[in-house]
C-alpha positions in Angstrom: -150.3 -83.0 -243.7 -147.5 -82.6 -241.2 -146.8 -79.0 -239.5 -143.2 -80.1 -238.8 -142.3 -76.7 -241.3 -144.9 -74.7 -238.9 -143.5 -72.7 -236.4 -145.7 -72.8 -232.9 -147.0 -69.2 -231.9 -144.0 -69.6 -228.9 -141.3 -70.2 -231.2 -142.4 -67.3 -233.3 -143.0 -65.2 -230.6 -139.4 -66.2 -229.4 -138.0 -65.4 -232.9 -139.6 -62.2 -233.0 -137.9 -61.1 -229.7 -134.7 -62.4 -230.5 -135.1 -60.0 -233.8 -136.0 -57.4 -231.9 -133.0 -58.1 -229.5 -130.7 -58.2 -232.3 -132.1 -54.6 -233.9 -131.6 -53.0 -230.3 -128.0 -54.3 -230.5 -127.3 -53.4 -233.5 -128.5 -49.8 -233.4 -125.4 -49.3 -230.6 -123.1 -50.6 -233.4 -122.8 -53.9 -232.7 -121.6 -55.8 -235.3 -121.6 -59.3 -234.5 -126.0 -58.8 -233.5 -126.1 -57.0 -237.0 -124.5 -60.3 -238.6 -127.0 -62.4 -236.4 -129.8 -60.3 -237.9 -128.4 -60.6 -241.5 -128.3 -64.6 -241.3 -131.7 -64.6 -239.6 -133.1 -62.7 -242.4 -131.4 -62.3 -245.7 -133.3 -64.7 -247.3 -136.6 -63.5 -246.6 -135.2 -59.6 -247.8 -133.4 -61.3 -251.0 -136.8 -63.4 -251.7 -139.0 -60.4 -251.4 -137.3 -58.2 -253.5 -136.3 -60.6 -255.7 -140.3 -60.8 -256.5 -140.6 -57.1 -256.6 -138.0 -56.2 -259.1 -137.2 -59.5 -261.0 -133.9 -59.6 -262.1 -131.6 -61.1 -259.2 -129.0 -58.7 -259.6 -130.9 -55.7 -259.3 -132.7 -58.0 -256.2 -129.1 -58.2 -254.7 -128.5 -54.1 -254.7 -131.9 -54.0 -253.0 -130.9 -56.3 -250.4 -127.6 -54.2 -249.8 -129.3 -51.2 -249.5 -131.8 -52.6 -246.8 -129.0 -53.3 -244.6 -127.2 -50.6 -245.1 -130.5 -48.8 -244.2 -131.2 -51.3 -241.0 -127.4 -50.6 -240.2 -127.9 -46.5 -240.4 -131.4 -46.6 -238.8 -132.1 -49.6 -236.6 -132.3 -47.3 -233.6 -135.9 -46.0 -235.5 -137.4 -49.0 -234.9 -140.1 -49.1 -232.3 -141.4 -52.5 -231.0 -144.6 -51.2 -229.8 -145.6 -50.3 -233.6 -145.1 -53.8 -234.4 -142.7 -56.6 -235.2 -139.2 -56.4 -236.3 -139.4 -58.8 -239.1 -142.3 -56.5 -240.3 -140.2 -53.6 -240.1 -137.2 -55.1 -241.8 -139.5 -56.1 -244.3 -141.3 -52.9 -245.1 -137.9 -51.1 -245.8 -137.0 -54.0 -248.3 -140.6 -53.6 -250.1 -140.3 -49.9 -249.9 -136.9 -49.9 -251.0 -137.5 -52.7 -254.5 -140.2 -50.7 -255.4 -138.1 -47.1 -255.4 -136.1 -49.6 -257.6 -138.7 -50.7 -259.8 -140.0 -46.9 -260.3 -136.9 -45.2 -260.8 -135.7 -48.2 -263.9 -139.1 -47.4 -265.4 -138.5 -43.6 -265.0 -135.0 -43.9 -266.5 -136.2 -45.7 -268.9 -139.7 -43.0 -269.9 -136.4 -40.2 -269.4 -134.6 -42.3 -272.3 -137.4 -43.2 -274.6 -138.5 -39.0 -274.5 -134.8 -38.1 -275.0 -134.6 -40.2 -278.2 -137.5 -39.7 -279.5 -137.0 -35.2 -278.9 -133.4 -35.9 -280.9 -135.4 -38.6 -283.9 -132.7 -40.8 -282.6 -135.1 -43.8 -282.4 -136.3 -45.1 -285.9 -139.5 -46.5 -285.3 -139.8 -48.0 -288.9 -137.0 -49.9 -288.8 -133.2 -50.4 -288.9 -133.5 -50.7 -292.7 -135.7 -47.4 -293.1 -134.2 -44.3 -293.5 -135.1 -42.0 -290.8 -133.2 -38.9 -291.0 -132.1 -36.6 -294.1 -128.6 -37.0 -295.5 -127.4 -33.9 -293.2 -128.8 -35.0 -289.8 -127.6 -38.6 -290.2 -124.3 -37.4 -291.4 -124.6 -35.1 -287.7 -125.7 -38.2 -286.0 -122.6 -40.0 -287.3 -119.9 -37.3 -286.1 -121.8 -37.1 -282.8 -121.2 -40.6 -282.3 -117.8 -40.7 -283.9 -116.5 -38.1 -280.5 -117.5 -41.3 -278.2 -114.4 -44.1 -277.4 -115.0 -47.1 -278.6 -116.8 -48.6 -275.3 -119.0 -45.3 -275.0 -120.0 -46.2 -278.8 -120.6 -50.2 -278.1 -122.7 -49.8 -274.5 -124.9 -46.7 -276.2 -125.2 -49.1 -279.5 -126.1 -52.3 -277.6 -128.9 -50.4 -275.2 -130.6 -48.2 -277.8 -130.3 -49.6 -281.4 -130.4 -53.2 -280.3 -132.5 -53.3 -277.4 -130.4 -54.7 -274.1 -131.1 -53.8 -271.0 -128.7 -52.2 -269.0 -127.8 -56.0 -266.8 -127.6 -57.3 -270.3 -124.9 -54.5 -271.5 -122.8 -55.3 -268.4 -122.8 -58.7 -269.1 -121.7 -58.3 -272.8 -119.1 -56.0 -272.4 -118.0 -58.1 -269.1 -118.6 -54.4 -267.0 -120.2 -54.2 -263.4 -123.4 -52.9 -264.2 -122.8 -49.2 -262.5 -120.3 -48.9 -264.8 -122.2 -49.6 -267.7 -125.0 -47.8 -266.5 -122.0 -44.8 -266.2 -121.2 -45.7 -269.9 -124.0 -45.4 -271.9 -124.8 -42.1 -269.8 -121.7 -40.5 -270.3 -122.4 -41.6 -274.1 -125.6 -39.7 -274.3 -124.8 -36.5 -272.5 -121.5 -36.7 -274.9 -123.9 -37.4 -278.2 -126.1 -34.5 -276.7 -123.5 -32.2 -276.6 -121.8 -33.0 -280.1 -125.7 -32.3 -281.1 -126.1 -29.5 -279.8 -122.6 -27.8 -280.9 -123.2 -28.8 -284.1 
């Protein structure tokens, strides 16, 4: 088996400092070491949380939060507490898995919402859930939304996308439709609650 792929404890003890190096720099504000350290490690960072979180575009936000992060706070890191390609890799573990547990919280936030307002009808598109007057309520309340408010809130609860797969339907960035079908349910909430 050849160990051409292996690199010798020098050249990784040589990497290391160079990282290190690069962090120091950075943390005065310089951004041609910052760009160094982005080359030397993006694809490590993108790789990591791309196995965290599992959808590349969310994997891709991570990333650009981690270097924002390493940007604000690379003057925090301390070589004698270990590497710097440990360090740069705990804040993009630590910062996919804040990712991971705030989409399931949204999502635990969304499913309670629906089910407290009998918006969700677990029997079925075809089975009548509501009586004749909340249904005709449920209708006006989503009658007040525009027409993209009333398609991104449709697609994500009553068919089923995820929020990526929204953004890709309606051709949106996904903040926006993530701003969409929020704006939709406070509106819908609202329209409930006056009603």
């Amino acid at each position: 088996m050849s160990t051409d792929f292996i690199p010798s404890p020098t050249a990784r003890t040589t990497q290391e400092s160079e990282l290190a190096d690069l962090l120091e720099q950075t943390s005065r504000g310089d951004e041609h070491s910052f760009a160094l350290l982005y080359a030397a490690t993006a694809a490590r960072i993108l790789g990591l949380a791309t196995r965290i979180v599992r959808d590349p575009a969310q994997a891709e936000e991570v990333a650009q939060e981690v270097y924002l992060e390493i940007w604000r706070d690379s003057g925090r890191y301390d070589q004698a507490r270990g590497s710097a390609l440990s360090w740069i890799m705990m804040i993009a573990h630590r910062r996919a898995v804040d990712r991971v547990r705030s989409a399931q919280a949204s999502r635990t936030r969304d499913a309670a919402y629906y089910t407290q307002w009998n918006l969700l009808d677990p029997g079925g598109q075809d089975t009548p859930k509501y009586r004749a007057p909340e249904a005709a309520r449920v209708r006006r309340a989503l009658a007040t939304l525009s027409g993209i408010q009333r398609q991104a809130l449709q697609l994500s609860y009553f068919e089923g996308y995820t929020h990526t797969e929204v953004a890709d339907l309606l051709d949106l960035p996904l903040g926006t439709a993530k701003s969409r079908i929020r704006d939709a349910l406070h509106r819908v909430r609202g329209s409930l609650a006056d009603a």
